[in-house]
N, C-alpha and C positions, 0 to 999 in steps of 0.2 A: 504494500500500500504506500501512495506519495501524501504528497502533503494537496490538501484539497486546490483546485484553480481559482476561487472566488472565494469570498466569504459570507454566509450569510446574514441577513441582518433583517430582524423583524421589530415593526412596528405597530402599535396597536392604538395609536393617536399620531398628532401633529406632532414635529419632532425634528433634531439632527438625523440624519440618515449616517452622515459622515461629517468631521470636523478640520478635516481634512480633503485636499484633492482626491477626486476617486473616480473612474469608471462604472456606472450600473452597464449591467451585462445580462439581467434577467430580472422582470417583475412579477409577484402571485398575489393580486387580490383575492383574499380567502372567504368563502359563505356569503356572499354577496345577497342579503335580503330585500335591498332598493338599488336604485340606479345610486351609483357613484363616481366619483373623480379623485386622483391623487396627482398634485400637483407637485413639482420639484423643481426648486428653485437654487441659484447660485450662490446662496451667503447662509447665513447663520440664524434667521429669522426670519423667512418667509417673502419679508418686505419688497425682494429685486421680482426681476421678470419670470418668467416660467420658461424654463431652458425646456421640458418634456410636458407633457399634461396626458394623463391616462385615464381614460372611459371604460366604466361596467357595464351592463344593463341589465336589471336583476334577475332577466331572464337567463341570462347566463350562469348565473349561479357562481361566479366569481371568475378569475380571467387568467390566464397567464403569456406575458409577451416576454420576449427572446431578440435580444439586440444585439448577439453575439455576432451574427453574420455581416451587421455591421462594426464590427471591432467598439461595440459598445456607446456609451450615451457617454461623455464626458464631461466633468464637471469641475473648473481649474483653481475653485476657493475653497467650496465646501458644498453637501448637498443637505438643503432642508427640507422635508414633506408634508405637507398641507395636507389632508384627509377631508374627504366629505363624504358620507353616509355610508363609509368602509369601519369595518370591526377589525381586521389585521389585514400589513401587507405584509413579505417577505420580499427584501433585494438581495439580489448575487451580487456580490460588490467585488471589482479587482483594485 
């Protein structure tokens, strides 16, 4: 066994994702019971622009996207995530 590619990282509210520069490489909004949005933004607080914005729809039962084939979502301060009518997400972070 190596040592894992990503790391991951769950959230279960608005929040740091990372405090740090990072790559997301994979997203899982989990039991999605309404439409929701997780927004991620470049700083520490929410407050900048939304580098990514990610849509549920509760029909889906929750989502998972894969932005490996793109060599990942980059993010050059730090990643913060805004939540809306999500109960957990998980990120793969490089």
């Amino acid at each position: 066994m190596g040592v894992p590619l990503y790391k991951l990282i769950p959230l279960t509210g608005d929040g740091a994702v990372t405090t740090v520069p990072c790559t997301i490489m994979a997203i899982e909004i989990a039991d999605v019971a309404q439409d929701c949005t997780v927004e991620l933004t470049n700083d520490a607080n929410g407050a900048g622009t939304n580098v990514l914005v990610v849509t549920c729809a509760a029909e889906e039962g929750g989502c998972f996207r894969d932005y490996t084939n793109l060599g990942g979502i980059a993010f050059s301060s730090k990643c913060y995530c805004d939540l809306t009518n999500a109960d957990a997400v998980y990120f793969w972070v490089a």
